[in-house]
N, C-alpha and C positions, 0 to 999 in steps of 0.2 A: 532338619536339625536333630541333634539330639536330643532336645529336652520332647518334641514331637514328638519321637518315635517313643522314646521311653513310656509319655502319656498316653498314647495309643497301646501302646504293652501292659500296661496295669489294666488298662479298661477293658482289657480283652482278658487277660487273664481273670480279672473278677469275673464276669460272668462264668468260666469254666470252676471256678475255686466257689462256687457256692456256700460249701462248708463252713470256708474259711472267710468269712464275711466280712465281719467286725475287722478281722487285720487288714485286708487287700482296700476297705472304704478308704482307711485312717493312711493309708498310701495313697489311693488316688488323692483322698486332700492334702496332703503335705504333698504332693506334685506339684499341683495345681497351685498350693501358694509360692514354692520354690523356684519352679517353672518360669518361663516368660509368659505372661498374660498370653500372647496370642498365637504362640502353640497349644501353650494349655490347651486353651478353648477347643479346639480343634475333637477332643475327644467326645466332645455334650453338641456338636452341628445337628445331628440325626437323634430324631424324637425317639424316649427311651419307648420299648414294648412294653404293654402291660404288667407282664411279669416283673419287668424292673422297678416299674413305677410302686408298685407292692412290695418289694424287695425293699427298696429303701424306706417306703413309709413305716415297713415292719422291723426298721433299724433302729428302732426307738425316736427316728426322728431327726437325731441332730445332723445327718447327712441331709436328709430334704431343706433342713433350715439354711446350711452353712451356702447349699447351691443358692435358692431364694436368695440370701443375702449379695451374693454375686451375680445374682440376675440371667443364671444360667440354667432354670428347673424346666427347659423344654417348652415354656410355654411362651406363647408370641409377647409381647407386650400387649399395655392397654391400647386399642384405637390400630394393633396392627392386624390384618389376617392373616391366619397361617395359611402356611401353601397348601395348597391340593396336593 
């Protein structure tokens, strides 16, 4: 679908847009609320790399929160394993 591929295209282009941080976040979240729930999703399936994990932590925060709150921060649930 479209709202897919567009959420895929923001997520992609952020990592290359480094610079441009603060703007390309504030777009994938307004996707992601826009979006259909379950293309959104589609962009957070594969666990972020370390640098990303950092990346957002050093966004001041409110992106690692707004994912938490949507239950989407990469990390398995309580009581589930992550995969190998």
């Amino acid at each position: 679908t479209t709202a897919k591929a567009f959420a895929k295209d923001v997520f992609i282009n952020q990592e290359r847009k480094l610079g441009a941080r603060r703007r390309s976040d504030t777009v994938l979240v307004s996707t992601i609320n826009d979006a259909d729930q379950g293309s959104a999703d589609v962009a957070f399936r594969t666990p972020l790399a370390p640098y990303e994990k950092s990346k957002f932590l050093g966004s001041g925060g409110s992106m690692v929160a707004r994912l938490k709150l949507k239950g989407i921060d990469g990390r398995a649930p309580p009581g589930v394993e992550p995969a190998a």
